[in-house]
N, C-alpha and C positions, 0 to 999 in steps of 0.2 A: 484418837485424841480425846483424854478427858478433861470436863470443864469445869470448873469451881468459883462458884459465884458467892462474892465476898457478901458480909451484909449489907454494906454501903451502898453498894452497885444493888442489891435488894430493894429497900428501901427506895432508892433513886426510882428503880423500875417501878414501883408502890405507885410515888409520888407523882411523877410522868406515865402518868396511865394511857393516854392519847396515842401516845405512841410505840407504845407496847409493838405492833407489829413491824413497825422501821425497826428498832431496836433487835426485835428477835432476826430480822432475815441478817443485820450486821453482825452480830451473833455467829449465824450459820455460815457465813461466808470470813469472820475470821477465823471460827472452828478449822475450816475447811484448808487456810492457806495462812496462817496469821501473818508472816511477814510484808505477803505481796498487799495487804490491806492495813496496814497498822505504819506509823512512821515514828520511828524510833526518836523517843527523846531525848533532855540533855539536864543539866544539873543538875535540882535536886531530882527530879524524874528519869534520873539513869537508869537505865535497864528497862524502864515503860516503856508502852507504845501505846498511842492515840489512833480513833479512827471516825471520823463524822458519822454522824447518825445522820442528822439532816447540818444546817447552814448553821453553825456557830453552838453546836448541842454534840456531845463526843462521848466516846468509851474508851477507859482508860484501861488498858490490861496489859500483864507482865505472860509472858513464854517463856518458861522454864529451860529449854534445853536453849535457848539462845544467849538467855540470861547468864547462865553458867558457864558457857563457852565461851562468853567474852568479859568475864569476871564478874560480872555486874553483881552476883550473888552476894558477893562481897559488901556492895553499899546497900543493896535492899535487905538485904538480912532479912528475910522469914524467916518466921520462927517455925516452920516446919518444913520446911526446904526440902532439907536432905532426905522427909519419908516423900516426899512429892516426886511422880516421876518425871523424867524428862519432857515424855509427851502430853504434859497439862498446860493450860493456859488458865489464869487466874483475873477473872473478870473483879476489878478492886472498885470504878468510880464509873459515873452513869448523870452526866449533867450539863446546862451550858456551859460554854469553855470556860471564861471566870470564874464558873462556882467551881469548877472541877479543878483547876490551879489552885484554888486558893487565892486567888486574885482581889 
């Protein structure tokens, strides 16, 4: 499984330094199984998946071979998609749940 960490989800990690090691074992464990850990969203976050860090603070990442297999590709449109292999997960947002909707 390879993983590719957007700058957002960078930066967020920067700024949330406290919690650097919550953040990395959720990391490793949805490295490890992403679907059994991540709950698949809806509207404009088709094709995402969310996963608590801690109480109300989440990781928002997209799986590739999931995404594709159930169209989703289609509405998230990466721009580099198609060189991206199946087996990567793209760690995109890294925040309290509000900030990370856009809320």
């Amino acid at each position: 499984m390879e993983a590719k960490f957007e700058t957002d989800f960078l930066k967020a990690l920067k700024k949330h330094s406290s919690i650097k090691g919550l953040v990395k074992k959720k990391v490793d464990m949805i490295i490890e199984n992403p679907v059994a850990f991540g709950e698949p969203l809806r509207g404009k976050w088709q094709g995402f998946y969310s996963c608590p860090v801690k109480r109300n603070f989440i990781i928002i990442y997209l799986y590739c071979e999931v995404c594709r297999k159930k169209g989703d590709n289609v509405v998230v449109a990466c721009s580099d998609c198609l060189k991206i292999p199946d087996q990567t997960i793209r760690f995109v947002l890294l925040g309290p749940h509000d900030d990370a909707y856009g809320i």
